[in-house]
mmCIF file of the N, C-alpha and C atoms, coordinates in Angstrom:
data_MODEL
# 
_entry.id   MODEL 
# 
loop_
_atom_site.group_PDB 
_atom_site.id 
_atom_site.type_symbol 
_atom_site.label_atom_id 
_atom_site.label_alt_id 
_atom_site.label_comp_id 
_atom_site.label_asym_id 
_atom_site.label_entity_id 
_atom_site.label_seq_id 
_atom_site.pdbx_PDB_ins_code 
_atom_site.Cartn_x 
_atom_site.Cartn_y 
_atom_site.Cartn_z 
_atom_site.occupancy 
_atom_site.B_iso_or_equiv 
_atom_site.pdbx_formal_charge 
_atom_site.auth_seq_id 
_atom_site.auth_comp_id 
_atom_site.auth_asym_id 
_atom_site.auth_atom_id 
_atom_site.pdbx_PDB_model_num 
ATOM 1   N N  . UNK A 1 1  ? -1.845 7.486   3.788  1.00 0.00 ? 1  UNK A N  1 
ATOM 2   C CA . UNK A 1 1  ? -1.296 6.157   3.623  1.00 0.00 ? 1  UNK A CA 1 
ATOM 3   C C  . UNK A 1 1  ? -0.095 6.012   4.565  1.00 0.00 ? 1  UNK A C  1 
ATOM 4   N N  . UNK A 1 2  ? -0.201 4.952   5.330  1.00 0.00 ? 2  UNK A N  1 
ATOM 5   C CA . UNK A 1 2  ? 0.651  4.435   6.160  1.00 0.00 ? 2  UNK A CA 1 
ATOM 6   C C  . UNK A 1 2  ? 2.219  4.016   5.537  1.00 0.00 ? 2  UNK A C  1 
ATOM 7   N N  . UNK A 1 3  ? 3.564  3.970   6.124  1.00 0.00 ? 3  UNK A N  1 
ATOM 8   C CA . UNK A 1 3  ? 4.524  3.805   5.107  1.00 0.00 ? 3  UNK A CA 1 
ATOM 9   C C  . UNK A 1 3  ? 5.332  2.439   6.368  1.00 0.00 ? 3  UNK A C  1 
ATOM 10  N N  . UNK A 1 4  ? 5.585  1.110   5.432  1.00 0.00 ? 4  UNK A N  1 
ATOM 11  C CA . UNK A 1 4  ? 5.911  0.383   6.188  1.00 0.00 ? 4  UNK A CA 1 
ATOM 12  C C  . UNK A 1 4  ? 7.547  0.410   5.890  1.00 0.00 ? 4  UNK A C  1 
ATOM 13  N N  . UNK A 1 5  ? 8.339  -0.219  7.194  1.00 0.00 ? 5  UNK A N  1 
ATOM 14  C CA . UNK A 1 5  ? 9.542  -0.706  6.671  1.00 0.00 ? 5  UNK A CA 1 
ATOM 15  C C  . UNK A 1 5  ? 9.397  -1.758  7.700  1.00 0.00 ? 5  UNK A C  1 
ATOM 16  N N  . UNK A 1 6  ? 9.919  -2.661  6.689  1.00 0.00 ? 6  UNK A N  1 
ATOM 17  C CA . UNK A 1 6  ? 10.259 -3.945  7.598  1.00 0.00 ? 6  UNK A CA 1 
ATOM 18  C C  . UNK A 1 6  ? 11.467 -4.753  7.816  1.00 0.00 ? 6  UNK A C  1 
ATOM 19  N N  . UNK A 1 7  ? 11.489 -5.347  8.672  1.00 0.00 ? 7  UNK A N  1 
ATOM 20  C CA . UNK A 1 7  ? 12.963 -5.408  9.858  1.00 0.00 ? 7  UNK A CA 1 
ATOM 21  C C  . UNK A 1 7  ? 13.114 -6.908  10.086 1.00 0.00 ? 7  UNK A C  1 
ATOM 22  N N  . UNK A 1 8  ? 13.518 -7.725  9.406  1.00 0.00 ? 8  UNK A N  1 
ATOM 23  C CA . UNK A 1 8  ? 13.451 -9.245  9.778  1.00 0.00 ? 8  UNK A CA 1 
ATOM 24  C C  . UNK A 1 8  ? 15.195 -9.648  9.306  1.00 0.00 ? 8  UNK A C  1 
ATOM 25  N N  . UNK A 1 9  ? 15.272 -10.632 10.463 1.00 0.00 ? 9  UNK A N  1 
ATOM 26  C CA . UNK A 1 9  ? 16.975 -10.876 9.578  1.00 0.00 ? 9  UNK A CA 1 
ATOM 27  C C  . UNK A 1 9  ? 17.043 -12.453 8.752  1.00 0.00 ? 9  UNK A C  1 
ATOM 28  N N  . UNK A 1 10 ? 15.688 -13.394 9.083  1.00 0.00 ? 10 UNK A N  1 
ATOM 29  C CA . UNK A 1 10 ? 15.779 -14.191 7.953  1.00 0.00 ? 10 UNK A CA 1 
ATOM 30  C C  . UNK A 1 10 ? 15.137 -13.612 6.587  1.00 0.00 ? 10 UNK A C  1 
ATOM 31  N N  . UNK A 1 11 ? 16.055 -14.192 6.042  1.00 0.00 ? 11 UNK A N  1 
ATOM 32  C CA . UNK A 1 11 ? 15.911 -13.130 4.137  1.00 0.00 ? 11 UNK A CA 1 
ATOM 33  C C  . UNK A 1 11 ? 14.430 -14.230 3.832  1.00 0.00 ? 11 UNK A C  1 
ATOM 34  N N  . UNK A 1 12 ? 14.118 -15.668 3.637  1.00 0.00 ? 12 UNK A N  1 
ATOM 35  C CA . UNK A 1 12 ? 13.142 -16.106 3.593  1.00 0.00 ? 12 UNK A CA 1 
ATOM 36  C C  . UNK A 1 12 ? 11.843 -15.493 3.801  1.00 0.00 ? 12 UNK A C  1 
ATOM 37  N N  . UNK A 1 13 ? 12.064 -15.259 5.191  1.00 0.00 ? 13 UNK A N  1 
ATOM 38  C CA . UNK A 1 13 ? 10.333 -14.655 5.883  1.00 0.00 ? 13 UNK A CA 1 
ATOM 39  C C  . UNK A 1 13 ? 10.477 -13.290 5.315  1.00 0.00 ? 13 UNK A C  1 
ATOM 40  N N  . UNK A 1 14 ? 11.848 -12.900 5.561  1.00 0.00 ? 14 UNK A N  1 
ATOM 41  C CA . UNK A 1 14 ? 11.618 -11.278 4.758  1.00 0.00 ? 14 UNK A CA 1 
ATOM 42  C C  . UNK A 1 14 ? 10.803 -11.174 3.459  1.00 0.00 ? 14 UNK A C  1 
ATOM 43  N N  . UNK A 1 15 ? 11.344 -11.949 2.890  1.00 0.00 ? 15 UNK A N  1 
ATOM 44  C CA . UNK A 1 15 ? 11.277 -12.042 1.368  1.00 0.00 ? 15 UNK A CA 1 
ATOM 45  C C  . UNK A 1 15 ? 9.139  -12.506 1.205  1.00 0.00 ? 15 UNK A C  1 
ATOM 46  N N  . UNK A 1 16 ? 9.101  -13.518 1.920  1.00 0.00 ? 16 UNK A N  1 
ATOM 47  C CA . UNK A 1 16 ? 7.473  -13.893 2.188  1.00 0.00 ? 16 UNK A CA 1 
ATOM 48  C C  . UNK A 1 16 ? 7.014  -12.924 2.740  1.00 0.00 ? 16 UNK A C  1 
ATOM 49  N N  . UNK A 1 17 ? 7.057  -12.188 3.804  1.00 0.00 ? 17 UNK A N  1 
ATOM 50  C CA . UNK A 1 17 ? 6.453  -11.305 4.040  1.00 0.00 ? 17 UNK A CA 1 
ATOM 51  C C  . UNK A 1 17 ? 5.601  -9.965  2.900  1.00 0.00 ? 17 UNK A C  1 
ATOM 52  N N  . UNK A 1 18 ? 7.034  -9.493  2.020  1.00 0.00 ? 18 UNK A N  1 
ATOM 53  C CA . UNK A 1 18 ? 7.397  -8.617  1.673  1.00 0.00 ? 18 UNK A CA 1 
ATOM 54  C C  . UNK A 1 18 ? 6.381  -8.794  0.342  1.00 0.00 ? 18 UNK A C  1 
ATOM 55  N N  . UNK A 1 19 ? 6.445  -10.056 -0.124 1.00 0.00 ? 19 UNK A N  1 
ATOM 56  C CA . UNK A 1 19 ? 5.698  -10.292 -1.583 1.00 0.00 ? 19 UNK A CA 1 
ATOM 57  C C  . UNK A 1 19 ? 4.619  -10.724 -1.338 1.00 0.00 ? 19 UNK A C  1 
ATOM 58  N N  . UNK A 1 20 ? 4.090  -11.246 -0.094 1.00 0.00 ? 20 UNK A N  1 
ATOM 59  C CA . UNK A 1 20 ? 2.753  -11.825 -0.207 1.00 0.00 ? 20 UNK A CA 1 
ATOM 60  C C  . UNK A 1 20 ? 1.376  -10.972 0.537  1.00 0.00 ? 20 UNK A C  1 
ATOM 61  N N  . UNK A 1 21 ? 1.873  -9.961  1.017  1.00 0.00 ? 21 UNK A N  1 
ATOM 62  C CA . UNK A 1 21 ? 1.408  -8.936  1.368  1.00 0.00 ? 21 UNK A CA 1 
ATOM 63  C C  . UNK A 1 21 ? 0.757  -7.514  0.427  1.00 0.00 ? 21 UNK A C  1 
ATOM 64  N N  . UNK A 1 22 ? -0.601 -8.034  0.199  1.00 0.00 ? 22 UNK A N  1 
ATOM 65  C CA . UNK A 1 22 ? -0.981 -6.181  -1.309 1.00 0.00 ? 22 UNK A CA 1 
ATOM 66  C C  . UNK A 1 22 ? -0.750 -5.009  -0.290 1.00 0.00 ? 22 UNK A C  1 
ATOM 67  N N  . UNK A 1 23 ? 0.767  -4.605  -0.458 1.00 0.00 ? 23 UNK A N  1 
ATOM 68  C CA . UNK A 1 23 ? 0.512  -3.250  0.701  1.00 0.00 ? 23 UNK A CA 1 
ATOM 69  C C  . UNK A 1 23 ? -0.228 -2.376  0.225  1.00 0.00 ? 23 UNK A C  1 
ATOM 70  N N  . UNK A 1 24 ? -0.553 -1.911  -0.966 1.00 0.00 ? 24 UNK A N  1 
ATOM 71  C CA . UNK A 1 24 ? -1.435 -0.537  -1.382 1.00 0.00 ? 24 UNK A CA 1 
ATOM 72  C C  . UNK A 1 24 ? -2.826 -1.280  -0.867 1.00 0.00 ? 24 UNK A C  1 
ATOM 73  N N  . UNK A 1 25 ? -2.649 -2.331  -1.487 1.00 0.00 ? 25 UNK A N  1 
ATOM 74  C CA . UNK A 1 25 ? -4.415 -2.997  -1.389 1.00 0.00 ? 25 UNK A CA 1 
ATOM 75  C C  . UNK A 1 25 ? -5.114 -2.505  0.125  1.00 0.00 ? 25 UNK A C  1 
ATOM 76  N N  . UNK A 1 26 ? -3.734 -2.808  0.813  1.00 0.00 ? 26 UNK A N  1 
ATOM 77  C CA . UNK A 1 26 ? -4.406 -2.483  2.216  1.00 0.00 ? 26 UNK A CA 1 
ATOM 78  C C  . UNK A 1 26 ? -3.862 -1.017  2.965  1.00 0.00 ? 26 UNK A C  1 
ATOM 79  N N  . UNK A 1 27 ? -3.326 -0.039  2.374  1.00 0.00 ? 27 UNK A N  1 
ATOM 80  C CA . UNK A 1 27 ? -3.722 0.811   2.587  1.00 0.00 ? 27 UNK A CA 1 
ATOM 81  C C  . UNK A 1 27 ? -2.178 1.193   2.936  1.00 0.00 ? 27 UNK A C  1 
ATOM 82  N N  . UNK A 1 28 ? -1.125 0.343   2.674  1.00 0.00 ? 28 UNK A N  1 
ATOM 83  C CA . UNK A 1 28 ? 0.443  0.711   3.278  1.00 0.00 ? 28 UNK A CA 1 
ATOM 84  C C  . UNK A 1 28 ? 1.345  1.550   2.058  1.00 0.00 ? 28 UNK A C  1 
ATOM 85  N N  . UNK A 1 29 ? 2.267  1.749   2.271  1.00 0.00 ? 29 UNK A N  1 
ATOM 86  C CA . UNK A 1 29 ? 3.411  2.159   0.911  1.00 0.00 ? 29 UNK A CA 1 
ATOM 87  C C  . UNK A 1 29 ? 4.424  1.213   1.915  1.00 0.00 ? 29 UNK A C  1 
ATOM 88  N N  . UNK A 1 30 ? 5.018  0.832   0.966  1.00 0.00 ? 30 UNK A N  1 
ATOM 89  C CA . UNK A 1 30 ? 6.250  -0.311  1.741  1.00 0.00 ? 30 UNK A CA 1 
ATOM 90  C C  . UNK A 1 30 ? 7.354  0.468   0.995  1.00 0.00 ? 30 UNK A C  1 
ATOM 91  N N  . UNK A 1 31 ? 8.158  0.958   2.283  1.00 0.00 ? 31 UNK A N  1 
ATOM 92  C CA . UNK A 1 31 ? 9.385  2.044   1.905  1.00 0.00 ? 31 UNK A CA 1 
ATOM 93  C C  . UNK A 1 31 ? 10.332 1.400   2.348  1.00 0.00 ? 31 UNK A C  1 
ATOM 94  N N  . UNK A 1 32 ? 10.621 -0.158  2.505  1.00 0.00 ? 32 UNK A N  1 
ATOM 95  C CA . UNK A 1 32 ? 12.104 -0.463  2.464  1.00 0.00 ? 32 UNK A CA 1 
ATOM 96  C C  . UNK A 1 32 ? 12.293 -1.722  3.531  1.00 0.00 ? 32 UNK A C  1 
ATOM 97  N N  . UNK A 1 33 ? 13.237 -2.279  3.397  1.00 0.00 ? 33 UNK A N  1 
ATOM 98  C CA . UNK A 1 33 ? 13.788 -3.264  4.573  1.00 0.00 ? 33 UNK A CA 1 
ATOM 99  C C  . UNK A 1 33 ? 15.026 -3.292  5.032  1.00 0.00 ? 33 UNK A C  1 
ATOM 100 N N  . UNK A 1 34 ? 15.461 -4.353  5.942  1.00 0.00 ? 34 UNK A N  1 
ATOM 101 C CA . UNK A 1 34 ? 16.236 -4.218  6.190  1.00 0.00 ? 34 UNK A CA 1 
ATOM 102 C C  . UNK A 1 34 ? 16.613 -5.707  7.309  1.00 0.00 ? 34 UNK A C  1 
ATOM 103 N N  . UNK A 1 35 ? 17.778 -6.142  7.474  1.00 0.00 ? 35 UNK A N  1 
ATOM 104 C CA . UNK A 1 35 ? 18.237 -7.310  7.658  1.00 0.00 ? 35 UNK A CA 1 
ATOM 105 C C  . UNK A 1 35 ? 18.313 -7.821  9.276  1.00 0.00 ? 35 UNK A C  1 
ATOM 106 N N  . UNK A 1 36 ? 18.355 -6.136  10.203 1.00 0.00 ? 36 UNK A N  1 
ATOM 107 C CA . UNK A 1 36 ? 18.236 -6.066  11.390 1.00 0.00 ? 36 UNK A CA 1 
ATOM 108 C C  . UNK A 1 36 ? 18.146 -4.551  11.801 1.00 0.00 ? 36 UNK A C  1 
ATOM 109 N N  . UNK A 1 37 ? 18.310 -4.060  13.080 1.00 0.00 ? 37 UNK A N  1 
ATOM 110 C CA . UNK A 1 37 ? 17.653 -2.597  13.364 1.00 0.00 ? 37 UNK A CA 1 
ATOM 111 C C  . UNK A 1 37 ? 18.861 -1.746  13.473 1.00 0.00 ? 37 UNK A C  1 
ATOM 112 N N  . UNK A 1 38 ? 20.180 -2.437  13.282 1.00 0.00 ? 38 UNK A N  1 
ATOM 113 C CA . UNK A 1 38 ? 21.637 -1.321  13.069 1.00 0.00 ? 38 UNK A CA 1 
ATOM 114 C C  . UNK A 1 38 ? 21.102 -0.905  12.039 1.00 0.00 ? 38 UNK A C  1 
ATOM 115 N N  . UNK A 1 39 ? 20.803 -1.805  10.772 1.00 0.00 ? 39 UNK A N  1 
ATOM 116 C CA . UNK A 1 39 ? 20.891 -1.054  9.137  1.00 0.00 ? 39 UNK A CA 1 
ATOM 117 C C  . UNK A 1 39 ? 19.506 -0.651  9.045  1.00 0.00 ? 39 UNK A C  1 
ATOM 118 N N  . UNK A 1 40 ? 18.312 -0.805  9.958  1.00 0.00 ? 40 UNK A N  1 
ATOM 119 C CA . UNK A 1 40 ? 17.335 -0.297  9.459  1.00 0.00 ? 40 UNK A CA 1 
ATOM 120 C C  . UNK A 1 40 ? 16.977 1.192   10.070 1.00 0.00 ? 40 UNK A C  1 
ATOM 121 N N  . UNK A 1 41 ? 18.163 1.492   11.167 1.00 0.00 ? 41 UNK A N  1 
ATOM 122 C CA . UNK A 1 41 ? 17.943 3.030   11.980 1.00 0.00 ? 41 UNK A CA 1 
ATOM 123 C C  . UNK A 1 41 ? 18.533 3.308   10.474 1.00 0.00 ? 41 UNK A C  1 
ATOM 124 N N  . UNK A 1 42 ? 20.001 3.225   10.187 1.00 0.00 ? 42 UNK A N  1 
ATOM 125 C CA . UNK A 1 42 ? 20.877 4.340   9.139  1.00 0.00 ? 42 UNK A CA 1 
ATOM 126 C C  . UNK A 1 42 ? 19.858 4.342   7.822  1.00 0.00 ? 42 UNK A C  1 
ATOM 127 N N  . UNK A 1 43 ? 19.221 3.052   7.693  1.00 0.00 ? 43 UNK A N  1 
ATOM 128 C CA . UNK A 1 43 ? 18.479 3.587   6.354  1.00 0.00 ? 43 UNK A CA 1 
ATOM 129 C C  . UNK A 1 43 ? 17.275 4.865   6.413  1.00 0.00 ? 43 UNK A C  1 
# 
């Protein structure tokens, strides 16, 4: 299983992305986000 993190800095699309997406369904583990790519390297 693939492990996503995703990187968007509007919280909206983040937020749509994040919930409207079956990540297991399709085969992901969704391990986290983040607001832009400073806070998403340290996470």
């Amino acid at each position: 299983m693939l492990k996503v993190f995703l990187v968007e800095d509007e919280v909206v699309m983040r937020n749509g992305i994040k919930n409207n997406i079956p990540w297991e369904q399709e085969g992901f583990e969704f391990a986290g986000e983040a607001s832009d790519g400073e806070l998403a390297i340290r996470l």
